[in-house]
Each structure stands twice: as structure tokens, then as C-alpha cells.
C-alpha positions as a Markdown table, in Angstrom:
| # | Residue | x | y | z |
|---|---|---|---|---|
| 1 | Unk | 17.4 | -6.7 | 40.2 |
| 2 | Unk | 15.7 | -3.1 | 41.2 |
| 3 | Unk | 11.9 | -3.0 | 39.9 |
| 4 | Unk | 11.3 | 0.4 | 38.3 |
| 5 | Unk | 8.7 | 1.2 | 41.0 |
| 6 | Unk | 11.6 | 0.7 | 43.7 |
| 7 | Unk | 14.1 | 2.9 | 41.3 |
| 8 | Unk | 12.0 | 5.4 | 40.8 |
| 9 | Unk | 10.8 | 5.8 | 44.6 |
| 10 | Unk | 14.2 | 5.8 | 45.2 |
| 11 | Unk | 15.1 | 8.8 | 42.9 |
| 12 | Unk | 11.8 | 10.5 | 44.3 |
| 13 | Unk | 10.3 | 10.5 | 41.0 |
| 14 | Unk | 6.2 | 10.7 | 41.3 |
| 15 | Unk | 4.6 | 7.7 | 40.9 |
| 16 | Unk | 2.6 | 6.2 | 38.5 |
| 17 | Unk | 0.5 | 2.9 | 38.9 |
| 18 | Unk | -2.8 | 1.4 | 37.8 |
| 19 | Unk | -4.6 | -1.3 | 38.7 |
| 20 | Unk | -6.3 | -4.9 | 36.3 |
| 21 | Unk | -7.7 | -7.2 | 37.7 |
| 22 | Unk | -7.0 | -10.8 | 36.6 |
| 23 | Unk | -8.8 | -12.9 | 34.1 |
| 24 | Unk | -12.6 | -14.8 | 35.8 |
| 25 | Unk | -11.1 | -18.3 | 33.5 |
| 26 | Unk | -8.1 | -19.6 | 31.9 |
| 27 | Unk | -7.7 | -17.1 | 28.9 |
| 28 | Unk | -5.8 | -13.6 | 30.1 |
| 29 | Unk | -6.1 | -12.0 | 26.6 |
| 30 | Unk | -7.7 | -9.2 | 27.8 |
| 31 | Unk | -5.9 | -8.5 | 31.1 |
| 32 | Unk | -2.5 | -8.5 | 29.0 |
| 33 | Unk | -4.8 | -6.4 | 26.0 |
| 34 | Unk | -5.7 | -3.8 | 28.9 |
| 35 | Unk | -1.7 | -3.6 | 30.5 |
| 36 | Unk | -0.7 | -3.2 | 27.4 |
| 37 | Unk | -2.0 | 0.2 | 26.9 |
| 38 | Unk | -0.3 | 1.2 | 29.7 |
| 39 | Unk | 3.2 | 0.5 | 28.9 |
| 40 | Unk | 5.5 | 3.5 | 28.8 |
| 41 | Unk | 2.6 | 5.5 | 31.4 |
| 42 | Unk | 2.4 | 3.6 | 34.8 |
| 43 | Unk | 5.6 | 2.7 | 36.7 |
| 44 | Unk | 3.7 | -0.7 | 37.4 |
| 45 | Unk | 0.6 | -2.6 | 37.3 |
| 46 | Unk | -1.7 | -3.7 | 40.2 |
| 47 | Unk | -2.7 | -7.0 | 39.7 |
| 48 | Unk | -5.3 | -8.0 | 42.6 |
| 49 | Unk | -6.2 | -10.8 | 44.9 |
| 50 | Unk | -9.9 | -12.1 | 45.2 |
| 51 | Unk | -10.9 | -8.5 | 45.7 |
| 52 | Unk | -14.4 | -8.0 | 47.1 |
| 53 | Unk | -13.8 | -12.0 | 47.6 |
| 54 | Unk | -14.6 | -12.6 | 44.6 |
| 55 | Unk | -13.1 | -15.2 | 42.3 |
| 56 | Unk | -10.3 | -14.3 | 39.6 |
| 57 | Unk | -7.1 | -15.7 | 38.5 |
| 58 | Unk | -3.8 | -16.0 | 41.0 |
| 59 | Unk | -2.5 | -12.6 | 41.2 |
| 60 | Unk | 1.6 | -14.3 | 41.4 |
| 61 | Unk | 0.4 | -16.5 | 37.9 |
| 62 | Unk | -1.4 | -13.2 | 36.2 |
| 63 | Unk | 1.1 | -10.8 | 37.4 |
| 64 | Unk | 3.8 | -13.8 | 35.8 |
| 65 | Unk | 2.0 | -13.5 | 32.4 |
| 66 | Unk | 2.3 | -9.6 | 32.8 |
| 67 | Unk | 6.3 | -9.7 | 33.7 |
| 68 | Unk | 6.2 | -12.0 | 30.1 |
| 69 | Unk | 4.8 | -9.4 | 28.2 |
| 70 | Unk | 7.1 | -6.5 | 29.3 |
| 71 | Unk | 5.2 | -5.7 | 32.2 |
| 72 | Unk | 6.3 | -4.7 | 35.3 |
| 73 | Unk | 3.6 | -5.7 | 38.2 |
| 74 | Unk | 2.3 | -5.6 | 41.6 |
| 75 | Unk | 1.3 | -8.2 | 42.9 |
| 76 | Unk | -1.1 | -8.1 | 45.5 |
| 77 | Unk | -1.3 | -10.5 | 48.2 |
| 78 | Unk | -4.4 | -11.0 | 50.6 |
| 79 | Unk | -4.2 | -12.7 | 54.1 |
| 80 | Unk | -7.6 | -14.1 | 53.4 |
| 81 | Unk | -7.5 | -17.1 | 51.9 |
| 82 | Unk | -4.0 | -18.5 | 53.2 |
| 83 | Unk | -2.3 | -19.6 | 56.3 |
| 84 | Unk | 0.9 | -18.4 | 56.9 |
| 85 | Unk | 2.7 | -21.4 | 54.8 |
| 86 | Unk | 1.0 | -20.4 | 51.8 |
| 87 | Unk | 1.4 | -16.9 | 52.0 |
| 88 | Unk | 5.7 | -17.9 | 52.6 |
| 89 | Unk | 5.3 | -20.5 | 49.5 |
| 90 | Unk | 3.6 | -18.0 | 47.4 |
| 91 | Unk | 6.0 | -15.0 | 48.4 |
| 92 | Unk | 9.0 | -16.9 | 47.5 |
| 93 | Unk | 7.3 | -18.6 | 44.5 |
| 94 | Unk | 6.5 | -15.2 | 43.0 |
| 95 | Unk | 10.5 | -14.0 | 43.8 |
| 96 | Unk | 12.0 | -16.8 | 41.8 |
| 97 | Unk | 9.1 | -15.9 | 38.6 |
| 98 | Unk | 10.7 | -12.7 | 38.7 |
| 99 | Unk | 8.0 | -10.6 | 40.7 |
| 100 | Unk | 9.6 | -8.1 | 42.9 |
| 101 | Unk | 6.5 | -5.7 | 44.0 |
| 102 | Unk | 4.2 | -7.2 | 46.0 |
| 103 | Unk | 1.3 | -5.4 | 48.2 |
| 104 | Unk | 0.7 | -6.9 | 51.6 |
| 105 | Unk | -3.6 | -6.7 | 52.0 |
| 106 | Unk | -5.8 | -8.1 | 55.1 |
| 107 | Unk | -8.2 | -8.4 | 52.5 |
| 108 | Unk | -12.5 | -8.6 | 51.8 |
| 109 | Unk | -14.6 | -10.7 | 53.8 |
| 110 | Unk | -16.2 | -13.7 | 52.2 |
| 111 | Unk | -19.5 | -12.3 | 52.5 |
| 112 | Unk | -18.8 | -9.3 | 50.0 |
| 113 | Unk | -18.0 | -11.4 | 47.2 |
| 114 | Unk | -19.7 | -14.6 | 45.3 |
| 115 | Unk | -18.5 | -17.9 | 47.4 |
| 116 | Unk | -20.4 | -16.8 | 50.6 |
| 117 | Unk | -20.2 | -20.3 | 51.9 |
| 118 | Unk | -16.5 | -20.6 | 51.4 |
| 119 | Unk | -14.5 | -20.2 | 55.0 |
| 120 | Unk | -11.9 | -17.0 | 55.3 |
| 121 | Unk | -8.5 | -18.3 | 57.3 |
| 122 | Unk | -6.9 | -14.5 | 58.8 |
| 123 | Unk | -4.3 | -16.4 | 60.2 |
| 124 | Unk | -2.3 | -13.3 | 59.8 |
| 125 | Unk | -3.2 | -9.4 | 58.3 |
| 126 | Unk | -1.6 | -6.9 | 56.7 |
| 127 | Unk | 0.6 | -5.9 | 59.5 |
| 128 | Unk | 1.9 | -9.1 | 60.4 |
| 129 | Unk | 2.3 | -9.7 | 56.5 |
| 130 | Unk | 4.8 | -6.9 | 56.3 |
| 131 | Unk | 6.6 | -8.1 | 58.7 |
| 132 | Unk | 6.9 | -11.6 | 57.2 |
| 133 | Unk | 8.2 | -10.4 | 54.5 |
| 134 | Unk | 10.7 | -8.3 | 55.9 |
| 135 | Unk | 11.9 | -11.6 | 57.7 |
| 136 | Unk | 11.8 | -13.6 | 54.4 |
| 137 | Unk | 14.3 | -10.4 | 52.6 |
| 138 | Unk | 16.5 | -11.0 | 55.6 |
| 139 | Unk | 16.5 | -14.7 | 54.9 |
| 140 | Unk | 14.7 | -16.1 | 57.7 |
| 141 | Unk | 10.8 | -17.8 | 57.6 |
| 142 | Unk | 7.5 | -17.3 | 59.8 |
| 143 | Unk | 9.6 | -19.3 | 62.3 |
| 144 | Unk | 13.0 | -17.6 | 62.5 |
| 145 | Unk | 14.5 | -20.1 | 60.9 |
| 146 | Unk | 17.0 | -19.6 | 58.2 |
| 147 | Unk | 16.1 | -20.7 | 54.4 |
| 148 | Unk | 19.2 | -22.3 | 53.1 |
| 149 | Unk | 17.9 | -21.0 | 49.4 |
| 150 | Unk | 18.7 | -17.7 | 49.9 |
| 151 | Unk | 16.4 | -14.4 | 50.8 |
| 152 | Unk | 14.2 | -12.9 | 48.8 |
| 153 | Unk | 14.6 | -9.3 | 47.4 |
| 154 | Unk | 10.5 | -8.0 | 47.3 |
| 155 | Unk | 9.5 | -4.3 | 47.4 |
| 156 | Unk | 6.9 | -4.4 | 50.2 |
| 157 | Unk | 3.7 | -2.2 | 50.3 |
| 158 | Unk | 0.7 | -1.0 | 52.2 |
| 159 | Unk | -2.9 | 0.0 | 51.6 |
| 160 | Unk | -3.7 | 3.3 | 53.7 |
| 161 | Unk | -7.0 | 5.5 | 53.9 |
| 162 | Unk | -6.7 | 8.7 | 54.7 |
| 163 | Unk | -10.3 | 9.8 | 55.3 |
| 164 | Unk | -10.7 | 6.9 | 58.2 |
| 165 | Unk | -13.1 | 8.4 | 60.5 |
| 166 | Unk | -10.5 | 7.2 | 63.6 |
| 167 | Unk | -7.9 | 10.0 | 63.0 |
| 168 | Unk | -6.0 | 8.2 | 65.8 |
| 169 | Unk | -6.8 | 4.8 | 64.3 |
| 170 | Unk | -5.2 | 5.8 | 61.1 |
| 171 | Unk | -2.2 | 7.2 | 62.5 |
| 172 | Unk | -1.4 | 4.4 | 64.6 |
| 173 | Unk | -2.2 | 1.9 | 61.7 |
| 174 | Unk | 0.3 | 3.4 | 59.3 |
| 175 | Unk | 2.4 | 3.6 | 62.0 |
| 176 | Unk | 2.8 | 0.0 | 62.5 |
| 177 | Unk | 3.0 | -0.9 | 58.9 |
| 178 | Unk | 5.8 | 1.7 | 58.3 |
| 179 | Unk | 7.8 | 0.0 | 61.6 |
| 180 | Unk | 6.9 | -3.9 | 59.9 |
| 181 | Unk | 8.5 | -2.7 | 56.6 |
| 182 | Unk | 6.3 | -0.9 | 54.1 |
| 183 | Unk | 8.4 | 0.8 | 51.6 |
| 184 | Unk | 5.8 | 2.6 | 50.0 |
| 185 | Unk | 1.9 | 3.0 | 50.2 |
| 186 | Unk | -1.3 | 2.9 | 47.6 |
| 187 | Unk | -4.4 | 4.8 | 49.2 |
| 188 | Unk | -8.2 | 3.9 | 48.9 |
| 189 | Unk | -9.9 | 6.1 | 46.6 |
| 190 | Unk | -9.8 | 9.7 | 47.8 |
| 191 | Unk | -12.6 | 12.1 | 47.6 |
| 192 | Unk | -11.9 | 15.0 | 50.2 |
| 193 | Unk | -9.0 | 16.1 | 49.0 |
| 194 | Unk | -8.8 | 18.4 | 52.2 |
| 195 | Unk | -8.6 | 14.9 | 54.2 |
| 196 | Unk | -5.7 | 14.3 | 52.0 |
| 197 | Unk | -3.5 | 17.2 | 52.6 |
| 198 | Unk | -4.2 | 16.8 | 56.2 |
| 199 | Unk | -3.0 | 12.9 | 56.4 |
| 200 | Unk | 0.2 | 14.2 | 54.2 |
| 201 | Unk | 1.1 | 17.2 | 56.5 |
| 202 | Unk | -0.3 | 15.2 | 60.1 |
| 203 | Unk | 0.7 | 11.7 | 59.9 |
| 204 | Unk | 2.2 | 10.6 | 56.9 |
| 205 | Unk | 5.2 | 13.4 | 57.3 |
| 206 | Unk | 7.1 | 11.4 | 59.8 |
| 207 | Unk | 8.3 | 9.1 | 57.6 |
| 208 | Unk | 9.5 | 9.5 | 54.1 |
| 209 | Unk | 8.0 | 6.2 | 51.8 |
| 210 | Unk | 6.0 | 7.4 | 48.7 |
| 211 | Unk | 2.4 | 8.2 | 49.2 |
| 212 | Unk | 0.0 | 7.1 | 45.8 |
| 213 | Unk | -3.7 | 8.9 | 46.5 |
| 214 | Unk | -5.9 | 6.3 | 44.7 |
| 215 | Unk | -7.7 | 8.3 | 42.1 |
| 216 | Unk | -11.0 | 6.5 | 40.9 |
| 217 | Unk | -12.5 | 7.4 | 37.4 |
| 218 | Unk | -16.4 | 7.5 | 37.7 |
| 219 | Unk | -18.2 | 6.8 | 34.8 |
| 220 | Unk | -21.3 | 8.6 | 34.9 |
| 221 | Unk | -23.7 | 10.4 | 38.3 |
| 222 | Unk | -25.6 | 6.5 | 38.6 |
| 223 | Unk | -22.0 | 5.1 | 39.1 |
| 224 | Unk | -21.1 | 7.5 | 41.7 |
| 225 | Unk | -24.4 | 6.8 | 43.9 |
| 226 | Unk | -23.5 | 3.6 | 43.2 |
| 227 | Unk | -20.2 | 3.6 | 45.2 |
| 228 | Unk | -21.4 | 5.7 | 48.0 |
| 229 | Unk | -24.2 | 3.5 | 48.9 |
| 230 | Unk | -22.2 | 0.0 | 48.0 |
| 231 | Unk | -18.4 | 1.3 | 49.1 |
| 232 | Unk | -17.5 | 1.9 | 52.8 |
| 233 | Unk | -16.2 | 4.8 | 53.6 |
| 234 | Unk | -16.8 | 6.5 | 50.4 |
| 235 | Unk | -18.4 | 9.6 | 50.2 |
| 236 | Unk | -18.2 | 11.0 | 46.8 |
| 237 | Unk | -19.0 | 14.9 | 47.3 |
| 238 | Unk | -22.5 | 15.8 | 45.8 |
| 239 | Unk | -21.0 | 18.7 | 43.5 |
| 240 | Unk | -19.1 | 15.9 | 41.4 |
| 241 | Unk | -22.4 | 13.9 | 41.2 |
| 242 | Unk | -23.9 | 17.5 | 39.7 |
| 243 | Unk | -21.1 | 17.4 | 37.3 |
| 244 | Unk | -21.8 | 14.3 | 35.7 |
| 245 | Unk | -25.7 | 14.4 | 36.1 |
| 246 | Unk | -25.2 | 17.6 | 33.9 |
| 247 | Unk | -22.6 | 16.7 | 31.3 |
| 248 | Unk | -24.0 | 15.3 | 28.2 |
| 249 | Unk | -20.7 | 12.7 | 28.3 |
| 250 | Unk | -20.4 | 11.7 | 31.5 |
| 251 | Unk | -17.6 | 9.3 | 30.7 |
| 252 | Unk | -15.8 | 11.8 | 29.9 |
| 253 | Unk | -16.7 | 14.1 | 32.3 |
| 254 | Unk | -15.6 | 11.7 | 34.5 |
| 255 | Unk | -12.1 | 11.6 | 32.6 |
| 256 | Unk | -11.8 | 15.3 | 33.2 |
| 257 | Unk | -12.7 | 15.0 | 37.1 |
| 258 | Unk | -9.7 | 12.0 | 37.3 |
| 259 | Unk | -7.4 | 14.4 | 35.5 |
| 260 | Unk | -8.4 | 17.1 | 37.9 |
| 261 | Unk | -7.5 | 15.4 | 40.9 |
| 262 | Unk | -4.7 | 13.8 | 39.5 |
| 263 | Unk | -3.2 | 17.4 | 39.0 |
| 264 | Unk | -4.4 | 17.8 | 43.0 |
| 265 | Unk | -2.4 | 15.1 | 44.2 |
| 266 | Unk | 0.8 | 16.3 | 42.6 |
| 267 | Unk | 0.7 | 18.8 | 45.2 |
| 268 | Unk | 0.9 | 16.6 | 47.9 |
| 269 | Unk | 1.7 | 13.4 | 47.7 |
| 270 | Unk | 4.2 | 11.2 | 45.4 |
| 271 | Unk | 2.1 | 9.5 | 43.5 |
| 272 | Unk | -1.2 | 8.6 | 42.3 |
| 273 | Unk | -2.7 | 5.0 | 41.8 |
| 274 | Unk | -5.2 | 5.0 | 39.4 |
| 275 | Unk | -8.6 | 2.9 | 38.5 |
| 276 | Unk | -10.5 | 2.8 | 36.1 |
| 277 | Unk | -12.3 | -0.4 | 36.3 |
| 278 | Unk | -13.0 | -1.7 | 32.9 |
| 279 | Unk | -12.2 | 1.2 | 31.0 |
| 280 | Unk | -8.6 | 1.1 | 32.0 |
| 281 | Unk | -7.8 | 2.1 | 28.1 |
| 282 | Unk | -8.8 | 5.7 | 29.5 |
| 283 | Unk | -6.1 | 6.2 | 31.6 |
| 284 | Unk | -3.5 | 7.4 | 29.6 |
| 285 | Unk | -6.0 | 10.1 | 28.3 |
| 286 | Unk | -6.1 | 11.3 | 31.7 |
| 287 | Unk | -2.3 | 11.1 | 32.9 |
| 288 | Unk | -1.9 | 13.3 | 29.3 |
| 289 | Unk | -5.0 | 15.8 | 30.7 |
| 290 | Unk | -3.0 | 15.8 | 33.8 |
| 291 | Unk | -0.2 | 16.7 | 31.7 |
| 292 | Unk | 1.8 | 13.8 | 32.3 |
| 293 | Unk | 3.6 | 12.4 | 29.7 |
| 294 | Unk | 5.2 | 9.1 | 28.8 |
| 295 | Unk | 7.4 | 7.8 | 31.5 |
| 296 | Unk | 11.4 | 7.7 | 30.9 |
| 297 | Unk | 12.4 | 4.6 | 32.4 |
């Protein structure tokens, strides 16, 4: 079975996703509340793992509840936490539930998130991730040795930021993930749009896997501080702080700025991935201010 992320990739369609994260507890009413509004928009859902290190539900049992409800998901999976034979029984547990996009994350430190004391395993990272699950689609494990239950089928991708300050770090880094298997990529949130096109034209031209520029919706000029002191490698450019300082709704200023760049990255890229953390009902305002319309699957 194709996921409609991999179809539409495939037919060079631009892409749509978002991204929930999963429920702090047992009850996932208002995960599956918040994907619901964005049937029909997104291509597919990010569902994340422990990001920032901090405690949530599995992302392969939220991102199963999602697939339940009509959902198609991605479901992301961080080297962090897991040796290498929990990352394999995890891969092929979320194959046989039906999950067939998965993104393949070195993810947070401990110390960002709220169990500081708890110990980080990094037995592997993205990179080598990729390529273990390119060996589990051909039917072999971490070992080389062949499952007798049959490959998996997953639609592998990669996290990639364009406005790294290494320009030669970056280039070798997607390099390497493109040659372990990434079909397709989701970027950190992108602020110089200039840095953007230059990735696009520079490094990310010699290959031909979908690009998503992660498009962040700020909620107000305190929020966008916020990030640039808190979020590495974010620098959110002063004239969008004005912009919000000076509307009299910043929220939905900041829906307008989203919509904006959304329109930006539909000149050079194939995709966009947004978020829009706790206000994800927003996002279909701004894919239809972008001019995007429901999604014909």
C-alpha cells in the first residue's frame, strides 16, 4: 500500500504536512480533535517523538490512533531513547499497524526537556537510522541478516536546515542522508528565505527528493523573542517582530506572515511543513490565505 505522502511525491505534487504532538497522558481526544481539522488540507500528519526530550505519548501508538481515525501520519522516530533493537522492533511494529511514513531524527538532548536525570542511549543517529531502514525495506536487520517475516515497505525521511552556519557541513550532511535512503526531507523553521533559495539552487539541486521549508506560525512579537533567545539557530528577522509588535491582532498577524511565506516557498521548494503549536486549528486559514485549497487525494 502507497501512503498519499509517497503518491503525491511521486506525481510531484507540492506538499502539504503539519505537525501534533502526542497526548502528555492516556486520553488523545485532543490530538485526534486537532488532526481532525486537518483532514482534506495536509498530505500527512507529524506525529513527534519526545521532542525537546520531553515526555509525550509513543509517536508509533499516537500516530496508530491517527491511521484509526482516517489519518494518514508521520511518524517520527528519535535515536535518543533506543538502542538499535528497539528502534528495528519499533520500525517493524509500526509497519504491520499500518504506518508507512516515518521520519528518521538524532533527536534533543535530555537536558532540554523535563527528565534531566534520565540517561540518552545514541547508539545510532539519523544517518545511520536511514540506513537501517533502507536495510529493513530490503528485508534484512541491523545485522545483515535476513527476517524470514518479510521486509518492510516505509517511506523514509530526513530533517534538514538550511540556514546552518557550516555551509559545507550542511551540504555534506544532506548528502549522506540522501545516499542512506531519504526519500524526502522536512526543514527546521525557515526565516531567511534568501538562505532558502540558496540551499534549493546550491545543494539540494543534485538530487530530486521533495524539499518541505518548515513554516512556523508566531503568535504574537513576545513569542518571536521568545524563540530567538530559547531556539538554536533561529533568528527571526527584526522586521517580522515590528509587524506583530504593531498589529492590534498579532495572532493573526502572525497568520498572515505564515501565509506569506507559505506563498514564498512555492517558489522554490516542494513543499511546506507547517506548525502551529497549539493553535494548529489555524492552519487551514493559512493554506486558504496562501491560496491553497482542499487537497484532491
Amino acid at each position: 500500500m502507497t501512503s498519499n505522502l509517497r503518491q503525491a511525491a511521486i506525481e510531484g505534487k507540492f506538499l502539504i504536512t503539519a505537525e501534533v504532538a502526542p497526548p502528555k497522558g492516556g486520553n488523545p481526544a485532543r490530538m485526534i480533535e486537532v488532526a481532525e481539522k486537518l483532514k482534506g488540507r495536509v498530505h500527512a500528519v507529524n506525529v513527534t517523538d519526545g521532542s525537546r526530550a520531553v515526555l509525550r505519548m509513543s509517536s508509533v501508538a499516537a500516530s496508530t490512533i491517527l491511521l484509526h481515525h482516517g489519518i494518514e501520519p508521520v511518524c517520527q522516530v528519535a535515536c535518543r531513547d533506543r538502542n538499535c533493537i528497539g528502534l528495528q522492533a519499533d520500525l517493524m511494529g509500526a509497519y504491520a499497524l499500518g504506518i508507512r511514513n516515518v521520519l528518521a531524527l538524532t533527536g534533543d538532548p535530555v537536558k532540554a526537556g523535563d527528565h534531566k536525570k534520565s540517561r540518552s542511549v545514541f547508539e545510532l543517529e539519523s544517518v545511520r537510522l536511514l540506513k537501517l531502514i533502507n536495510k529493513l525495506n530490503a528485508g534484512i536487520d541491523f545485522n545483515d541478516k535476513t527476517m524470514p517475516d518479510e521486509a518492510l515497505n516505509l517511506f523514509p525521511g530526513a530533517a534538514v536546515d538550511p540556514q546552518l552556519k557550516s555551509w559545507s557541513g550542511l551540504q555534506k550532511r544532506f548528502e549522506k542522508k540522501i545516499e542512506a535512503g531519504a526519500q524526502f526531507f522536512q526543514s527546521q523553521m525557515i526565516t531567511d528565505f534568501d538562505k532558502l533559495d540558496k540551499f534549493m539552487s546550491q545543494i539540494a539541486s543534485v538530487s530530486d527528493k521533495p524539499i518541505l521549508a518548515g513554516i512556523f506560525l508566531l503568535k504574537s512579537a513576545k513569542n518571536a523573542k521568545f524563540i530567538n533567545n530559547y531556539v538554536p539557530g533561529v533568528d527571526i528577522p527584526d522586521s517580522i517582530i515590528q509587524r506583530l509588535a504593531d498589529a492590534e491582532k498579532p495572532l493573526e498577524e502572525g497568520v498572515k506572515i505564515a501565509a506569506e511565506q507559505v506563498k514564498l516557498a512555492q517558489t522554490m521548494c516542494q513543499g511546506v511543513h507547517l506548525m502551529a503549536v497549539k493553535r494548529e486549528d489555524l492552519i487551514p486559514e493559512i493554506l486558504d490565505r496562501a491560496g491553497i485549497n482542499a487537497l484532491d487525494f
